[in-house]
C-alpha positions in Angstrom: 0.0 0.0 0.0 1.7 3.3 -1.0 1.8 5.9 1.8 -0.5 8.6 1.8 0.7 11.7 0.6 1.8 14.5 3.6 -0.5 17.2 4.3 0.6 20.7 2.5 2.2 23.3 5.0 -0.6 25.5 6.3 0.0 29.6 6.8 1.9 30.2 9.1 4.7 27.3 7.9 6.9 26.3 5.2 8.6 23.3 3.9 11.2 22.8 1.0 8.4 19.9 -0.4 5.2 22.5 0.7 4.2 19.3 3.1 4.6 18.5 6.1 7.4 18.0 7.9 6.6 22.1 8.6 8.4 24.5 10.4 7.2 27.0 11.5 7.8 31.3 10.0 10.4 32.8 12.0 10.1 35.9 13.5 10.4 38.9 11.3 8.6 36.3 9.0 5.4 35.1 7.8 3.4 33.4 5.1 -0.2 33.9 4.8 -0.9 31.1 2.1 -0.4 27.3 2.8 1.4 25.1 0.5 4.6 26.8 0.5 8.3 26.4 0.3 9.2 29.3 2.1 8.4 32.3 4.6 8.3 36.0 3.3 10.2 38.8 5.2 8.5 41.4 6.7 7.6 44.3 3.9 8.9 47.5 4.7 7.8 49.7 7.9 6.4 46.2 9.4 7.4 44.1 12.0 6.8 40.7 13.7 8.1 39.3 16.9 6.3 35.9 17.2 7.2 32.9 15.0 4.0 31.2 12.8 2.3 34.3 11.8 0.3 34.7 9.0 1.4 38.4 8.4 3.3 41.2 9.9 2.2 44.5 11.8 3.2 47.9 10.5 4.5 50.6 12.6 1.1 52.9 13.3 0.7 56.5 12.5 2.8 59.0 14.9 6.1 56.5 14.4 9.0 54.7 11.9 10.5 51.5 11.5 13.6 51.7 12.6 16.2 49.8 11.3 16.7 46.9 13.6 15.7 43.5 12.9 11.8 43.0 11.9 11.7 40.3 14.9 11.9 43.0 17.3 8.5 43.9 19.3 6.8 47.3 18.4 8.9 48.9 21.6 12.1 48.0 19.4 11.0 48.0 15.8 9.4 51.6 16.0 10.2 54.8 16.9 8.0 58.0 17.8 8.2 60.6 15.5 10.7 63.6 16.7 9.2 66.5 18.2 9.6 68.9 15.0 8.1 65.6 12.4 4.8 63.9 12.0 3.6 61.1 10.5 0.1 60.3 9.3 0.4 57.1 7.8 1.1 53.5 8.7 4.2 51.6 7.9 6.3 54.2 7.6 9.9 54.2 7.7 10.4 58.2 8.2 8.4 60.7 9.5 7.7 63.9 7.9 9.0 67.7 8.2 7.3 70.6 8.2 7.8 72.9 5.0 9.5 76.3 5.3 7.7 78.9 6.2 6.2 76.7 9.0 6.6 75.1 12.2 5.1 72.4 13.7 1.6 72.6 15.5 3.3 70.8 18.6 -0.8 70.6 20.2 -1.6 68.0 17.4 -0.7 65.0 17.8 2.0 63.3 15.1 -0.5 60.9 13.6 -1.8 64.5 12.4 -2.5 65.4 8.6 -0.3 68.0 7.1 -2.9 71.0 7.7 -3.0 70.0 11.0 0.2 68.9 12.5 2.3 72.3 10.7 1.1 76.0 11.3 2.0 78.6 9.4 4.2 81.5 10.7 2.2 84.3 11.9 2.8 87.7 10.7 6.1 89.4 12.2 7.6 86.1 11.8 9.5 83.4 9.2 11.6 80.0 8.9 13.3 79.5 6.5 14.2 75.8 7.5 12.1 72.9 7.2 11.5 70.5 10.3 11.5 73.8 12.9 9.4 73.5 16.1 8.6 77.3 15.9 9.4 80.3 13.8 11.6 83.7 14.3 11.1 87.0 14.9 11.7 88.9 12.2 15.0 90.9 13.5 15.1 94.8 13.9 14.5 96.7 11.0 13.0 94.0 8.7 9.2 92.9 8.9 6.6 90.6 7.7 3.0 91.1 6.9 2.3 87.8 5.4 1.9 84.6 7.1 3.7 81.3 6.2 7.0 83.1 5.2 10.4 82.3 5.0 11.8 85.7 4.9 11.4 89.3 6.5 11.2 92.3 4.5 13.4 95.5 5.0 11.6 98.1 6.0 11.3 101.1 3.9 13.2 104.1 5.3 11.8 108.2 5.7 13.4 110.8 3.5 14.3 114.3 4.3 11.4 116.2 5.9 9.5 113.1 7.0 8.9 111.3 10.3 8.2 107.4 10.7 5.2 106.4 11.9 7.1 103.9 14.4 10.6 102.8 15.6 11.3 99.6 14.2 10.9 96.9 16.5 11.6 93.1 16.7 8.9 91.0 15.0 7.2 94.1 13.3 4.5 92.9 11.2 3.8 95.9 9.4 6.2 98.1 7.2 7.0 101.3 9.1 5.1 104.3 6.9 6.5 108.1 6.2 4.4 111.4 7.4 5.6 114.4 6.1 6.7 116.8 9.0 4.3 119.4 9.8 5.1 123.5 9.5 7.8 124.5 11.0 9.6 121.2 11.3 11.8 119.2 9.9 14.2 116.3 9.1 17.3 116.1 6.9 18.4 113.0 7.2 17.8 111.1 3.6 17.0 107.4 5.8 15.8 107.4 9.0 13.5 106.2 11.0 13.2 108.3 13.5 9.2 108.9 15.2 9.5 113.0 15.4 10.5 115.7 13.2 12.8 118.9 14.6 11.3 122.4 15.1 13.0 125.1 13.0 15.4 127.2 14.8 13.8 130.7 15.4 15.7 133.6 13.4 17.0 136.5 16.2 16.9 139.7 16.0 17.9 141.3 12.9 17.9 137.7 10.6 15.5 136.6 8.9 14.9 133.4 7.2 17.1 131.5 4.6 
């Protein structure tokens, strides 16, 4: 009587006939069909610590695959994203960076869509990085009335017999304007920006006026 014919492997275990004798996937492996000669390795951004498994687990939102072994538990085989970086998707094996010109929205959380997890800069400030945590002043001088910038903007200095509207300041968010000095004042300076115009000297006796 000829022997009957071993069982095929079922998921979870291989064979170099696809029958039985089996041994089981080991960790960091798997194989989800039966009949097989061999266990597949993890895909990329997954993991698997147990031996027999059917499939592998990918890293969740919020975290990479880091580049140990794919038998290493979750603890081991992921990472959380960095403070500056977010991630939204599953499997990953990097997280993401903020564009330039934003920062990231560190009160939502790293499994966060773009539009949530980066802000913008606010007006009076830039980055011209990508990955920042926050953005900068714009220095003394310079300002920025847009938002999501990565650059300040000089601000536009008063001519003779004008007066700025403000001293420049750190994080200015508006250009400084020019007000032409009233009667009887004046500035000669060609750039300055300098909030009050002088009074005209008064003529003495016996002058009169140029």
């Amino acid at each position: 009587t000829p022997s009957p014919t071993p069982a095929l492997c079922g998921p979870g275990t291989a064979s170099a006939t696809t029958r039985e004798p089996c041994q089981a996937c080991a960790a960091g492996r798997f194989q989800h069909q039966g009949g097989q000669a061999n266990c597949d390795a993890c895909p990329t951004g997954q993991y698997q610590p147990n031996t027999g498994q059917t499939s592998c687990t990918a890293c969740a939102a919020g975290k990479r695959r880091t580049a140990t072994p794919a038998a290493n538990f979750e603890a081991v085989a992921c990472a959380a994203c960095a403070a500056a970086r977010y991630q939204p998707g599953t499997g990953a094996t990097s997280c993401l960076d903020c564009a330039a010109g934003k920062h990231r929205n560190t009160t939502a959380p790293a499994t966060s869509d773009e539009s949530l997890a980066c802000a913008a800069c606010e007006t009076g400030r830039f980055q011209a990085s990508q990955g920042a945590l926050s953005c900068t002043p714009c220095p003394i001088n310079q300002y920025q009335d847009q938002t999501g910038q990565q650059a300040c903007l000089s601000h536009p200095c008063c001519g003779a017999g004008t007066r700025a509207s403000a001293a420049p300041a750190v994080g200015d968010a508006a250009a400084v304007t020019c007000h032409a000095c009233g009667n009887n004042a004046y500035r000669a300076s060609s750039c300055h920006f300098e909030i009050a115009c002088l009074a005209q000297p008064l003529c003495g006796a016996g002058q009169k006026m140029s």
